[in-house]
C-alpha atoms as an extended CHARMM CRD file, in Angstrom:
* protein
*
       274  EXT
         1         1  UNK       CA             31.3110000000     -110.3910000000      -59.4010000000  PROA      1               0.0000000000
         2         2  UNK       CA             28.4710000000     -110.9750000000      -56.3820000000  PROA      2               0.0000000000
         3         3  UNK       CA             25.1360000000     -111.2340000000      -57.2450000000  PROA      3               0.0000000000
         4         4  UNK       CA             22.3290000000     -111.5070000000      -54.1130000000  PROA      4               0.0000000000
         5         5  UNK       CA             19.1500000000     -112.3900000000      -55.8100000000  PROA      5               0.0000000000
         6         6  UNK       CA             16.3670000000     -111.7010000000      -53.7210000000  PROA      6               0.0000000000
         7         7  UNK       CA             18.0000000000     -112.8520000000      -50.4970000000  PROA      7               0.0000000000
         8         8  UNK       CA             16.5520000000     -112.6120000000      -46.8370000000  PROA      8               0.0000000000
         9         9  UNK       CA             19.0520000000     -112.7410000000      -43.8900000000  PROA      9               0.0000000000
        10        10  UNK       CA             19.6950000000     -112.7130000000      -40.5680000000  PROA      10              0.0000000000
        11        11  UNK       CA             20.8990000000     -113.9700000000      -37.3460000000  PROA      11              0.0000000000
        12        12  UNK       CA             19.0510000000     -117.0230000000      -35.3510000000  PROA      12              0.0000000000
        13        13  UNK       CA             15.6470000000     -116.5580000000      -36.7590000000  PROA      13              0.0000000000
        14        14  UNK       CA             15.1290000000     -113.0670000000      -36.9330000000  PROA      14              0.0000000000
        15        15  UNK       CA             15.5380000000     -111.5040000000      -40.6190000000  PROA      15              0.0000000000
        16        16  UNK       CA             18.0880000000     -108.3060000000      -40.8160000000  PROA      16              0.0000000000
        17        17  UNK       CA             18.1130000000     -108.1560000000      -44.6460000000  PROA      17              0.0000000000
        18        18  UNK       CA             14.9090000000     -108.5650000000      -46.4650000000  PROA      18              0.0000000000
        19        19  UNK       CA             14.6340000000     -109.1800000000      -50.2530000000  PROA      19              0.0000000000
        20        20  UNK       CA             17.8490000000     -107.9140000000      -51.0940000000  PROA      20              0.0000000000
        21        21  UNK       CA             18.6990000000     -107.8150000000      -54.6670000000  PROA      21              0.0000000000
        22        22  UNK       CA             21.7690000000     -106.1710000000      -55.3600000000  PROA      22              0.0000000000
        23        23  UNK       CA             25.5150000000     -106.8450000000      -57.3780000000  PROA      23              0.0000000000
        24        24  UNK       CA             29.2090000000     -106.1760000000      -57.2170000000  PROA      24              0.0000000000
        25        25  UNK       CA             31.4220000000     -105.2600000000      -59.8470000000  PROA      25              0.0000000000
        26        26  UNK       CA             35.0990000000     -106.0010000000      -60.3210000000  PROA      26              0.0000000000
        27        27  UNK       CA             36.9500000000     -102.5330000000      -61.1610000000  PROA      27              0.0000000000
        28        28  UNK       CA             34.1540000000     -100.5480000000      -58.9810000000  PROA      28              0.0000000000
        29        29  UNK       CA             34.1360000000      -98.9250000000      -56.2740000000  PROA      29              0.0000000000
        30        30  UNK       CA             30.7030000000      -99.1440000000      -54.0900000000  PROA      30              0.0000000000
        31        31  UNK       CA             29.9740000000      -98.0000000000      -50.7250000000  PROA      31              0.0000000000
        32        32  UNK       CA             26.9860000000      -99.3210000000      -48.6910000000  PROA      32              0.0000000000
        33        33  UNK       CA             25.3880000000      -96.5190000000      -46.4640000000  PROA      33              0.0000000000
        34        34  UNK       CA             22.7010000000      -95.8880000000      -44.2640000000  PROA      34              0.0000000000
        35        35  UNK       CA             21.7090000000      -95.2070000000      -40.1160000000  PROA      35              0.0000000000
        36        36  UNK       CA             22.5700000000      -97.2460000000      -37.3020000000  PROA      36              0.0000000000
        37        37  UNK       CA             21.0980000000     -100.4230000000      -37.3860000000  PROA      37              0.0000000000
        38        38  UNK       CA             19.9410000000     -100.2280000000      -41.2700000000  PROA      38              0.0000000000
        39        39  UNK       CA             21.8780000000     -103.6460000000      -42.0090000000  PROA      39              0.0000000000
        40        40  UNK       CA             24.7920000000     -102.3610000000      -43.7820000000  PROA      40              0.0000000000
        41        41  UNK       CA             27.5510000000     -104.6870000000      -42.2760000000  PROA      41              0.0000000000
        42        42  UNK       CA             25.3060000000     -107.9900000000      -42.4830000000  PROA      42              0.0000000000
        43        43  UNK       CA             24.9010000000     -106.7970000000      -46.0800000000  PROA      43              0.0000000000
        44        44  UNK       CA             28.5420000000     -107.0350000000      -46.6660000000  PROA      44              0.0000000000
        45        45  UNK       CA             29.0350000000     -110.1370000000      -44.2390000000  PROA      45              0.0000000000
        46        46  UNK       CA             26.3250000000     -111.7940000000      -46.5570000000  PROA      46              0.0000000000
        47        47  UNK       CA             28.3840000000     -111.1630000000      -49.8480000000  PROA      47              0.0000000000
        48        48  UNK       CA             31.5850000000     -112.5190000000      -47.9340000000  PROA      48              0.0000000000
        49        49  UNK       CA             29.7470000000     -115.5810000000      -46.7200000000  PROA      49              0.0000000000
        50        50  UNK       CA             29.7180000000     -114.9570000000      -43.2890000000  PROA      50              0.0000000000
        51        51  UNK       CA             25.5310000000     -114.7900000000      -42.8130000000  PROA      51              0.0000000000
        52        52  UNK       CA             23.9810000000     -117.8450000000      -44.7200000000  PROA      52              0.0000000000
        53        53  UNK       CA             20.7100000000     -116.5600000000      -46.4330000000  PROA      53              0.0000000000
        54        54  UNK       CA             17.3410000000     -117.9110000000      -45.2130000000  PROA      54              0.0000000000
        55        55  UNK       CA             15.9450000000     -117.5480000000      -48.6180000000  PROA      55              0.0000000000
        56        56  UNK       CA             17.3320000000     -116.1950000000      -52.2110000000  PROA      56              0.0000000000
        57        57  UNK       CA             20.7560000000     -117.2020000000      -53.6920000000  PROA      57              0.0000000000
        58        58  UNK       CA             24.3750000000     -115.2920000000      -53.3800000000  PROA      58              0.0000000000
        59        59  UNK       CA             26.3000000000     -115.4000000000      -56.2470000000  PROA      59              0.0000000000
        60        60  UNK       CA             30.5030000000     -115.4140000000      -56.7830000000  PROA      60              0.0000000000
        61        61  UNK       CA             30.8330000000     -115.2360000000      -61.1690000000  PROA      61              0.0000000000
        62        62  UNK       CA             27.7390000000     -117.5010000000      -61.4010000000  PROA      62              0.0000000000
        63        63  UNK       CA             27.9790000000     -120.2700000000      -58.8310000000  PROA      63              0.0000000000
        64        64  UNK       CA             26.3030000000     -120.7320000000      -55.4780000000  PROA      64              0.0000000000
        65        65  UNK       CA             28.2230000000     -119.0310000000      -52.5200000000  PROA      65              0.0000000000
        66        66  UNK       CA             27.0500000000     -121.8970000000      -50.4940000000  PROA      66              0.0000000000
        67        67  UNK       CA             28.7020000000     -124.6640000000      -53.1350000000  PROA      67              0.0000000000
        68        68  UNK       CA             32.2800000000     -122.5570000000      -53.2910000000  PROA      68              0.0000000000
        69        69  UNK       CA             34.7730000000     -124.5680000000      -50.4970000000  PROA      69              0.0000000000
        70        70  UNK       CA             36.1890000000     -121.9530000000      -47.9120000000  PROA      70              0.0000000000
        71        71  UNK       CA             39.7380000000     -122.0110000000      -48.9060000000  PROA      71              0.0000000000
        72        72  UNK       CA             38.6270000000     -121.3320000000      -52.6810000000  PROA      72              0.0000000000
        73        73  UNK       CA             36.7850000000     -118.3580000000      -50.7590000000  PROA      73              0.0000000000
        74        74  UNK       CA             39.5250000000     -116.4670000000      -49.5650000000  PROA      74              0.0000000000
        75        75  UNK       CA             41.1250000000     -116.3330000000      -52.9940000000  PROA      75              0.0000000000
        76        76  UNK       CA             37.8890000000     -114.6260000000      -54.0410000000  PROA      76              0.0000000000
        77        77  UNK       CA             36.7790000000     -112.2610000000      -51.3200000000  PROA      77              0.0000000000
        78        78  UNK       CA             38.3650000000     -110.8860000000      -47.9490000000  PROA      78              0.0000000000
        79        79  UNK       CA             37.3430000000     -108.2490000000      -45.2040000000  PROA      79              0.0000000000
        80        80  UNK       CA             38.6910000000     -105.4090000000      -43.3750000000  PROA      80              0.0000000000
        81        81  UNK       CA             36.5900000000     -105.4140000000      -40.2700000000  PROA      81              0.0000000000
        82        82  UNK       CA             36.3860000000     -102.8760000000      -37.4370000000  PROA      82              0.0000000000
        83        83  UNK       CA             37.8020000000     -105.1970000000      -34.7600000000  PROA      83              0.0000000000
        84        84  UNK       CA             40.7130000000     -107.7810000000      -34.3730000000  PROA      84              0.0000000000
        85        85  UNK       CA             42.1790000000     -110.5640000000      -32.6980000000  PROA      85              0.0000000000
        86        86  UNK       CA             45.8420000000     -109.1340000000      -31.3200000000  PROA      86              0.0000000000
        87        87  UNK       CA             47.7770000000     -112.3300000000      -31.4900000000  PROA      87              0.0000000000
        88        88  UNK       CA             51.5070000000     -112.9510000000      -30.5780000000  PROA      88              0.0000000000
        89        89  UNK       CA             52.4310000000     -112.6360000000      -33.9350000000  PROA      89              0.0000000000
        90        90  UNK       CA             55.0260000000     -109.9380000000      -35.4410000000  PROA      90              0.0000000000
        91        91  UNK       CA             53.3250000000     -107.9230000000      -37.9880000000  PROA      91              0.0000000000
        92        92  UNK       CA             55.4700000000     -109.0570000000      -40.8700000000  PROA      92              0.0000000000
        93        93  UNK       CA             54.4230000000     -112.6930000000      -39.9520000000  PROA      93              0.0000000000
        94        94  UNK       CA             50.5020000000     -111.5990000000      -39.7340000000  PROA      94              0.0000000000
        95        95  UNK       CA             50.6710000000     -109.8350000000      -42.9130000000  PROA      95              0.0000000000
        96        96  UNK       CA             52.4580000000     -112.9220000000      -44.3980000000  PROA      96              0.0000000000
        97        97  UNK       CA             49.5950000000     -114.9590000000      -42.8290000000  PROA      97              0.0000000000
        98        98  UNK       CA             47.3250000000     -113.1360000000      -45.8880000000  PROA      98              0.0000000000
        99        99  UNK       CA             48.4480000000     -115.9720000000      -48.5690000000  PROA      99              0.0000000000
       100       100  UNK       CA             47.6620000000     -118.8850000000      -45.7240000000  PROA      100             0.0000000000
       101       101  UNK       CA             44.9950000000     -120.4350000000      -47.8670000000  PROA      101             0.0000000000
       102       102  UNK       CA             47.6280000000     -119.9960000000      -51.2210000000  PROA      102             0.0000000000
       103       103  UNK       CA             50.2460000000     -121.3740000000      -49.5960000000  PROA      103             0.0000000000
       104       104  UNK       CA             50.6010000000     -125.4960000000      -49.9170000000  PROA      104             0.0000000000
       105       105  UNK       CA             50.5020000000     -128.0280000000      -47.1950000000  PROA      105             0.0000000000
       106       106  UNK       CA             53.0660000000     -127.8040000000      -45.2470000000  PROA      106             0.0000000000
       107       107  UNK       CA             52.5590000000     -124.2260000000      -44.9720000000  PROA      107             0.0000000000
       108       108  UNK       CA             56.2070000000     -123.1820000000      -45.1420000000  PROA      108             0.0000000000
       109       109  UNK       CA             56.6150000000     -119.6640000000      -46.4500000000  PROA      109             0.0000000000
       110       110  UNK       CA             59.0480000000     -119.4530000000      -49.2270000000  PROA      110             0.0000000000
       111       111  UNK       CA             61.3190000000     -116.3220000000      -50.3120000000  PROA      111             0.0000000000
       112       112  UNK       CA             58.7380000000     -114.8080000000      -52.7450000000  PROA      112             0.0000000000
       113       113  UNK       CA             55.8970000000     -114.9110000000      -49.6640000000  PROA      113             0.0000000000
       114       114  UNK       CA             57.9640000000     -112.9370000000      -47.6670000000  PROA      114             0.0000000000
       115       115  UNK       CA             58.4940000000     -110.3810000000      -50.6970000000  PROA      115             0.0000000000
       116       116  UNK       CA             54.8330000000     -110.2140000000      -51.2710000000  PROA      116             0.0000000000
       117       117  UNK       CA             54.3180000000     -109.4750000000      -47.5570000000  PROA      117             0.0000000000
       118       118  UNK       CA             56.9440000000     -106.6620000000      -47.6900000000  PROA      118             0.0000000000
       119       119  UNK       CA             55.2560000000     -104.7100000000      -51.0710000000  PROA      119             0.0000000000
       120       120  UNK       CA             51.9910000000     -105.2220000000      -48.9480000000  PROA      120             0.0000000000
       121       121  UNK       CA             53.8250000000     -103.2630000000      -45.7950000000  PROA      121             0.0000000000
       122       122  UNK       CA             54.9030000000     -100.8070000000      -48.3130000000  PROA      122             0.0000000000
       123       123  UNK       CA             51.4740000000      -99.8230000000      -49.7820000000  PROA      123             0.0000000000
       124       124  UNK       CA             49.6840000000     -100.2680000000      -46.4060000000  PROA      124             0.0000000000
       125       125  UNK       CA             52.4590000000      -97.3530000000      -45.1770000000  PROA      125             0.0000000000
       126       126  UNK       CA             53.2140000000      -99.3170000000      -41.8980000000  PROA      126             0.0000000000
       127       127  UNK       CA             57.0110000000     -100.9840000000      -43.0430000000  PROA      127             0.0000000000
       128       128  UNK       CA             58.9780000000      -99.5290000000      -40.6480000000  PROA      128             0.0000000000
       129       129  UNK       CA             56.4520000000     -101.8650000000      -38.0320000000  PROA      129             0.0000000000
       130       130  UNK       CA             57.6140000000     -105.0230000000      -39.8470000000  PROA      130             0.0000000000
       131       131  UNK       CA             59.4870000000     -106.5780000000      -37.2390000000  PROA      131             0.0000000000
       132       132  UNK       CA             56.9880000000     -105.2290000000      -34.0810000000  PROA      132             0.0000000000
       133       133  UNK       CA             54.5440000000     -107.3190000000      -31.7090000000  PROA      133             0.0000000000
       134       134  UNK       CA             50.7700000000     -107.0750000000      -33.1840000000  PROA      134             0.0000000000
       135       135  UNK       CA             49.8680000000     -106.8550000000      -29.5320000000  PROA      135             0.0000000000
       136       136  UNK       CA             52.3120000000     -103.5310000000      -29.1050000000  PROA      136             0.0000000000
       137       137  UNK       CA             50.7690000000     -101.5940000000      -31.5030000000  PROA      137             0.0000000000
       138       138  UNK       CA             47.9010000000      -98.6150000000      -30.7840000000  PROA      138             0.0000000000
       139       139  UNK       CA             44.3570000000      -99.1160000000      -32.4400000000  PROA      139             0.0000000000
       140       140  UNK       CA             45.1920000000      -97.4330000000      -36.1950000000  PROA      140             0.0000000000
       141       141  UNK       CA             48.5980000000      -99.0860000000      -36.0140000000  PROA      141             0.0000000000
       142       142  UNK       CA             46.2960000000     -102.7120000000      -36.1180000000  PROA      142             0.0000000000
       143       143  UNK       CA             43.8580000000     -101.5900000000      -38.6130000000  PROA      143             0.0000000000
       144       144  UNK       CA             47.2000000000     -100.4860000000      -40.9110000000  PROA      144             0.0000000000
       145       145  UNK       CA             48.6090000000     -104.1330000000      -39.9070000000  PROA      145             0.0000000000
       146       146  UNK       CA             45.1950000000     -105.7880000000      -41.0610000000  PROA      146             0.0000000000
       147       147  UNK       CA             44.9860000000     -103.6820000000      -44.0560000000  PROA      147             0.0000000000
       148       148  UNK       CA             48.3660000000     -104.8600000000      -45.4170000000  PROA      148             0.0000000000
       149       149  UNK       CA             47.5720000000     -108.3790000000      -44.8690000000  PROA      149             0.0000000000
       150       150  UNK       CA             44.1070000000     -107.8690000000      -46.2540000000  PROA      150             0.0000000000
       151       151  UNK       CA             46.5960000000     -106.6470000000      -49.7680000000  PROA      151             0.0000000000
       152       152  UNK       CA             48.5240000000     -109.3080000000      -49.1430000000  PROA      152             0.0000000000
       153       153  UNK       CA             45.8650000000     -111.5750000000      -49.9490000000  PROA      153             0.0000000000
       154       154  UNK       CA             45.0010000000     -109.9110000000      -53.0520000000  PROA      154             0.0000000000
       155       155  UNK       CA             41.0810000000     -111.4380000000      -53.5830000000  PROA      155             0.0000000000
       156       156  UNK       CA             39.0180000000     -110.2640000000      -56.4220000000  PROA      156             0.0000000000
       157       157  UNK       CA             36.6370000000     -108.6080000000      -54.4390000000  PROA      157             0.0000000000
       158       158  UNK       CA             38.1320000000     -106.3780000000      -50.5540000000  PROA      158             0.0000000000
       159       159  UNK       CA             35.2280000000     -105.5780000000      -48.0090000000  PROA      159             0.0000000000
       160       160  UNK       CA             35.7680000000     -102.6760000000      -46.0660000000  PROA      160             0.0000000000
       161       161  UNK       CA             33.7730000000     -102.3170000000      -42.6150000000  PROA      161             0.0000000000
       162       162  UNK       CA             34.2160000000      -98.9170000000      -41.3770000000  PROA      162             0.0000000000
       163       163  UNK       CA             37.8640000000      -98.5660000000      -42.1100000000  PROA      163             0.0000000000
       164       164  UNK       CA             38.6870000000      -95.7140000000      -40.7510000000  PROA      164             0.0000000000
       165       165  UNK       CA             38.0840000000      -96.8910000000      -37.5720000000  PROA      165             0.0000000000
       166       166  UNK       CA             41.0900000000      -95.2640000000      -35.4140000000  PROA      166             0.0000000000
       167       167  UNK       CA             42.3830000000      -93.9540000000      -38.2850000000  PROA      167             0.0000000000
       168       168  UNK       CA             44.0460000000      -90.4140000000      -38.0180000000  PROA      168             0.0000000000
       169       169  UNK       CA             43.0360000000      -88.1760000000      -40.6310000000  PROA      169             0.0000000000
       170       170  UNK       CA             46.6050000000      -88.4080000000      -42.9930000000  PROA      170             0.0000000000
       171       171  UNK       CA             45.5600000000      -92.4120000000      -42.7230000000  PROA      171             0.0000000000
       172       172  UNK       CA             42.1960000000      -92.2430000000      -43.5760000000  PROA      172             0.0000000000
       173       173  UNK       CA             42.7080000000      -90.2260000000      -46.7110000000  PROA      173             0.0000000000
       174       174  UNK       CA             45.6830000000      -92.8510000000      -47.1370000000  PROA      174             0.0000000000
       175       175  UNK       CA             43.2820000000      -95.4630000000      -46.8430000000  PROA      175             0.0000000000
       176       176  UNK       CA             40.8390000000      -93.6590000000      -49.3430000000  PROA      176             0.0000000000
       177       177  UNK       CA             43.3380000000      -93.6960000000      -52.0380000000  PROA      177             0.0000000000
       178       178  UNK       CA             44.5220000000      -97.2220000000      -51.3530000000  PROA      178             0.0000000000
       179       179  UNK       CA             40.9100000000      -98.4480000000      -51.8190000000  PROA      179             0.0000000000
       180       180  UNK       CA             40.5720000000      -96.2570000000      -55.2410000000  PROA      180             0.0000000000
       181       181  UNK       CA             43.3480000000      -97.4730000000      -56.1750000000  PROA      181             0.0000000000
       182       182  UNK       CA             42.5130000000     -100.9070000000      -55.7520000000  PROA      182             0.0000000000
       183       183  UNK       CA             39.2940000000     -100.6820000000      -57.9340000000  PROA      183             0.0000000000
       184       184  UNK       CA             41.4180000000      -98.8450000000      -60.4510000000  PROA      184             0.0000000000
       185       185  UNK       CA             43.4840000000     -102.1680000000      -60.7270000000  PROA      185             0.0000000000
       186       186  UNK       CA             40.5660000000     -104.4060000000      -61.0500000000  PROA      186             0.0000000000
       187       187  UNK       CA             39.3690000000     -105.2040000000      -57.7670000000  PROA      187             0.0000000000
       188       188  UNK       CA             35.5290000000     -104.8040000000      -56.3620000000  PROA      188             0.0000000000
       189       189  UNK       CA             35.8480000000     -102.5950000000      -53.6450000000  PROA      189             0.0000000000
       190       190  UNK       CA             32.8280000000     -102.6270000000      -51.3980000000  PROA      190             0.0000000000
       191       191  UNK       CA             33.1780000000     -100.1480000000      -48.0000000000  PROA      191             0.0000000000
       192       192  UNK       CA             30.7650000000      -99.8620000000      -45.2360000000  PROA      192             0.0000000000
       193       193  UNK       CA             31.2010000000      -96.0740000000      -44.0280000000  PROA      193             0.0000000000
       194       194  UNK       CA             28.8020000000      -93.7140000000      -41.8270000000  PROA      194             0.0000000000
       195       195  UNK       CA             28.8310000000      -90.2320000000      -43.2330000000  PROA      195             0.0000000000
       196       196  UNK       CA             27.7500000000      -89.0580000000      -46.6510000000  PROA      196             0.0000000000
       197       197  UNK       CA             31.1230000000      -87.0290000000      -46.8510000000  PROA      197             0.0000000000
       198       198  UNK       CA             33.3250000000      -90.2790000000      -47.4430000000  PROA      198             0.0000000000
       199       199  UNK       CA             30.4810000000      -91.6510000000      -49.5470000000  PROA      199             0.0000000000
       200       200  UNK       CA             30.2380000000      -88.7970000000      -51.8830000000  PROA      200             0.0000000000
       201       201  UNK       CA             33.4950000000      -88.6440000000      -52.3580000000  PROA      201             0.0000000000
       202       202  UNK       CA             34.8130000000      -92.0540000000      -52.5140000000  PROA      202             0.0000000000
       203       203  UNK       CA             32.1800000000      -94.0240000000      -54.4270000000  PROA      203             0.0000000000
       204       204  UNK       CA             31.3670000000      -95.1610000000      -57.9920000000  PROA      204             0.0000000000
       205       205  UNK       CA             28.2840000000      -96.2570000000      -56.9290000000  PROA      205             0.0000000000
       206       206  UNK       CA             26.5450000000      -95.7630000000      -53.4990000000  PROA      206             0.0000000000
       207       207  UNK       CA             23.9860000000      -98.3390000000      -51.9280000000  PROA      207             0.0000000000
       208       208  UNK       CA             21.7150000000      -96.5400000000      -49.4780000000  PROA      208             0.0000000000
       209       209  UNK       CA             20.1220000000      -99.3060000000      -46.8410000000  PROA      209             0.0000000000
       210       210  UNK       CA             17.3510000000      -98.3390000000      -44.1110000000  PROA      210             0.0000000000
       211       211  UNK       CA             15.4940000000     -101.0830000000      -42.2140000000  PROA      211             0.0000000000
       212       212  UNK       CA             17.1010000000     -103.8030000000      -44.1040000000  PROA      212             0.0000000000
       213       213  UNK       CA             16.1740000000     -102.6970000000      -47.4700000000  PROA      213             0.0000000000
       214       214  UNK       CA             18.3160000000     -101.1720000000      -50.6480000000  PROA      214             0.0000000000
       215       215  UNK       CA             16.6880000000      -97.4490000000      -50.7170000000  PROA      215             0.0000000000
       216       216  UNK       CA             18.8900000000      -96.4840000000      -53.4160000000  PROA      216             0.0000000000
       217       217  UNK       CA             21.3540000000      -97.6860000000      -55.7170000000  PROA      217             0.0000000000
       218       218  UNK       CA             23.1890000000      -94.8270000000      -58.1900000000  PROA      218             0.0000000000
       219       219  UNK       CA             25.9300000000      -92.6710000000      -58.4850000000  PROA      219             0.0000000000
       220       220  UNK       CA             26.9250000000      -89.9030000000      -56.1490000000  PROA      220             0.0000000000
       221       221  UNK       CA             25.3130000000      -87.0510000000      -59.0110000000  PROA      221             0.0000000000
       222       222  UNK       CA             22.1900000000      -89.6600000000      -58.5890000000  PROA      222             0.0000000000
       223       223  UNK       CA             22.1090000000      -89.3090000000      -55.1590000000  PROA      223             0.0000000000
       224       224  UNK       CA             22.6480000000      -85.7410000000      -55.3980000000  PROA      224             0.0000000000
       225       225  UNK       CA             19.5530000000      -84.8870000000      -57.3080000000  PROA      225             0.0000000000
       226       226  UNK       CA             17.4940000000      -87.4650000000      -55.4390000000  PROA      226             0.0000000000
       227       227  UNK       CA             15.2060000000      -86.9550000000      -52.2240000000  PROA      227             0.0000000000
       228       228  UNK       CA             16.8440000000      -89.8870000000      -50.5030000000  PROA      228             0.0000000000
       229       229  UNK       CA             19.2610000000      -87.6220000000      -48.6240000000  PROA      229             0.0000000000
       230       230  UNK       CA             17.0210000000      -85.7440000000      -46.3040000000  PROA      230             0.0000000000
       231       231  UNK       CA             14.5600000000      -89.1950000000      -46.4760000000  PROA      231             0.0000000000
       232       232  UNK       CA             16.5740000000      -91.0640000000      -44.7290000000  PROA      232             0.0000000000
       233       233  UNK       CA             19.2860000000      -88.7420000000      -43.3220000000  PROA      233             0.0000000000
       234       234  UNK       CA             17.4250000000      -85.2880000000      -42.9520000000  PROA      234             0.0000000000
       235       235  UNK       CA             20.3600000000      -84.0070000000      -44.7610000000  PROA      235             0.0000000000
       236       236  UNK       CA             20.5790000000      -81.1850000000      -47.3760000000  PROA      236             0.0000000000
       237       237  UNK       CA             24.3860000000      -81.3350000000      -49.1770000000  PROA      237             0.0000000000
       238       238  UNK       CA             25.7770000000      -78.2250000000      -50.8790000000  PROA      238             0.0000000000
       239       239  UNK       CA             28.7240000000      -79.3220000000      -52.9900000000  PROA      239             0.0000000000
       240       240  UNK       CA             31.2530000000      -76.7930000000      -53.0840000000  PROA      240             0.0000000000
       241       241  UNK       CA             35.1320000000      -76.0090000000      -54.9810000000  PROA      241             0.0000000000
       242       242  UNK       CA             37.7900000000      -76.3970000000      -52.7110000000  PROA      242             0.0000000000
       243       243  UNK       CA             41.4420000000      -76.1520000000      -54.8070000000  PROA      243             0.0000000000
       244       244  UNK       CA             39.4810000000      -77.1380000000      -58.1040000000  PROA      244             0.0000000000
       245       245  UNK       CA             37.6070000000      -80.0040000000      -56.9170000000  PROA      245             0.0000000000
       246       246  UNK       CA             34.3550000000      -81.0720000000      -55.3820000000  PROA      246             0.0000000000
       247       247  UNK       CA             33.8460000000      -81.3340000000      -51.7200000000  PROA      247             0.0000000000
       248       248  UNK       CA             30.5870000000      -80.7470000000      -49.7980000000  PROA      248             0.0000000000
       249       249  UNK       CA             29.0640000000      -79.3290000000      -47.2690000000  PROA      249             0.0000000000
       250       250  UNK       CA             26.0540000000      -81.7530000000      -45.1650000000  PROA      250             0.0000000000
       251       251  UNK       CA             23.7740000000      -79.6230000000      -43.2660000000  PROA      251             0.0000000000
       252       252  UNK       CA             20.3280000000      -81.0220000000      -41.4480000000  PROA      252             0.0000000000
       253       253  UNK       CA             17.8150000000      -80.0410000000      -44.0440000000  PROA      253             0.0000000000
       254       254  UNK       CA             15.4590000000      -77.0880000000      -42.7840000000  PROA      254             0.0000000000
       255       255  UNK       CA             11.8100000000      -78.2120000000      -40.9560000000  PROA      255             0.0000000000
       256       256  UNK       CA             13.5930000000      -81.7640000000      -40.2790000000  PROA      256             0.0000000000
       257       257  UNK       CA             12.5640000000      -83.1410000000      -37.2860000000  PROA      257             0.0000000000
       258       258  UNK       CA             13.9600000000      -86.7830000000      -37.7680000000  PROA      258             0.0000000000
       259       259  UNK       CA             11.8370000000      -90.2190000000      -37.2000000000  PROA      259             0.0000000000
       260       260  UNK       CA             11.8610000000      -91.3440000000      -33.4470000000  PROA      260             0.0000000000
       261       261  UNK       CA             12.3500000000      -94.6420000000      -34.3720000000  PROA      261             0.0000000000
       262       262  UNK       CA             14.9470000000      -94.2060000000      -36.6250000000  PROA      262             0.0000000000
       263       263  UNK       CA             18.6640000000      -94.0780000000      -35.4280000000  PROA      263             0.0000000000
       264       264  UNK       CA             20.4920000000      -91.3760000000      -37.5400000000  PROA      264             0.0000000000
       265       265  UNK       CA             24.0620000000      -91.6870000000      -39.4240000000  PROA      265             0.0000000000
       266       266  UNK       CA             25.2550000000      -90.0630000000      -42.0010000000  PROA      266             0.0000000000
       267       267  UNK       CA             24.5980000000      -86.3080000000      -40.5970000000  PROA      267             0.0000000000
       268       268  UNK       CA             27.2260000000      -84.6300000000      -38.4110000000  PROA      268             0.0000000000
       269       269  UNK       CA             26.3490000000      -82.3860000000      -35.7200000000  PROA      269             0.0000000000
       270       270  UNK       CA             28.1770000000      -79.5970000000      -37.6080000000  PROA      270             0.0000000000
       271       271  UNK       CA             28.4880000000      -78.9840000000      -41.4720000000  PROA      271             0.0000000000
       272       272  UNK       CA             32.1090000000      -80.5820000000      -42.2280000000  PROA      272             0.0000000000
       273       273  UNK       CA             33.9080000000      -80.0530000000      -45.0840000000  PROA      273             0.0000000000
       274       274  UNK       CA             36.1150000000      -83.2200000000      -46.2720000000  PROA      274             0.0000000000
């Protein structure tokens, strides 16, 4: 679990976050949301311990973030990020590079390492790249590779930073299950996204951030029958039946004009259906 108790963050000396109180579950599913520039991934680089707060306290299962030594860290939390370093490495070796922190000094990977790396391949969908060159692969093909060892590690609680980054559209519903999946098993699965679509229909619980503030915190049928939706995304959403289950429809709510100063995500040009 992550608590943030009232924390205030940033880079340098200029706050991003401000009073953010907020916490994580193990065996949930959450996705942060909001427009461009709202603070969403220094939310979730907070949690990991990436942005130091300049005032309030993060939280891993009751002890100070700040107190927790890094390799400790990595047992507990790990990130998916949008970009990554594309070193000489063979993806079976990067994936196997997951359990660095749980393997012992002098970092020699045994049999069962190697087995652990494979099942991580397997679920990640990317085995038959085992034995390629990180630096050969195409954009998707890396986030895959950093996905698998991202499972490989296996921490308590996975940050997702817009995932589906180069993602085709047979990986990123892939990827959706994976992280479902995941919380199913136990983990806290926290996932930046931009569009209400994937948030509707991914999360347990949705965190709604504009100007560096929590908005909202609820589940999707909260969010549904709130006013936060065309608030801070001008958006009116009309769920729908597609095969016998839910999808929806995001349309710009009627009269909206938008805030000038306000960067907009969330809305699509066109009504999509996911």
């Amino acid at each position: 679990m992550i608590e943030l108790h009232h924390v205030t963050a940033g880079y340098s000396d200029k706050p991003v976050l401000h009073d953010i109180t907020a916490a994580f579950q193990s065996g949930e599913l959450t996705v942060i949301i909001g427009p461009n520039g709202s603070g969403k991934s220094t939310l979730a680089a907070l949690c990991m311990g990436l942005v130091r707060p300049m005032e309030g306290k993060v939280r891993w299962n009751g002890r100070d973030l700040q107190s927790i030594p890094v390799k400790e860290r990595a047992v507990t939390a790990g990130l998916l990020s949008q970009e990554h370093p594309v070193p000489s490495l063979s993806v079976r070796r990067l994936v196997m590079h997951g359990r660095f922190s749980q393997v012992p000094w002098p970092r020699t990977y045994a049999d069962d390492d190697k087995v652990l790396a494979d099942r991580a391949l397997e679920r990640a969908g990317i085995m038959d790249l085992a034995d390629c060159s990180v630096a050969e692969l195409s954009g998707g093909q890396r986030q895959k590779a950093y996905l698998a060892m991202l499972l490989n590690q296996d921490p308590e609680m996975m940050f997702f930073d817009e995932p589906a980054t180069f993602l085709d559209l047979p990986s990123q519903k892939h990827l959706e299950m994976t992280m479902r999946s995941l919380a199913r098993e136990g983990h806290g699965v926290i996932a930046v996204v931009h569009d209400l679509n994937t948030a509707l229909k991914l999360a347990d619980r949705i965190l709604v951030m504009e100007k560096g503030q929590i908005r909202f915190g609820g589940t999707p049928e909260q969010l549904l029958a709130s006013a936060i939706p065309q608030e801070i995304f001008g958006a009116r959403i009309v769920p729908v039946m597609v095969e016998g289950s839910t999808e929806y429809i995001v349309k710009e709510a009627s009269g909206h004009s938008g805030h000038s100063d306000r960067p907009q995500s969330g809305l699509s040009e066109t009504p999509d259906v996911l």
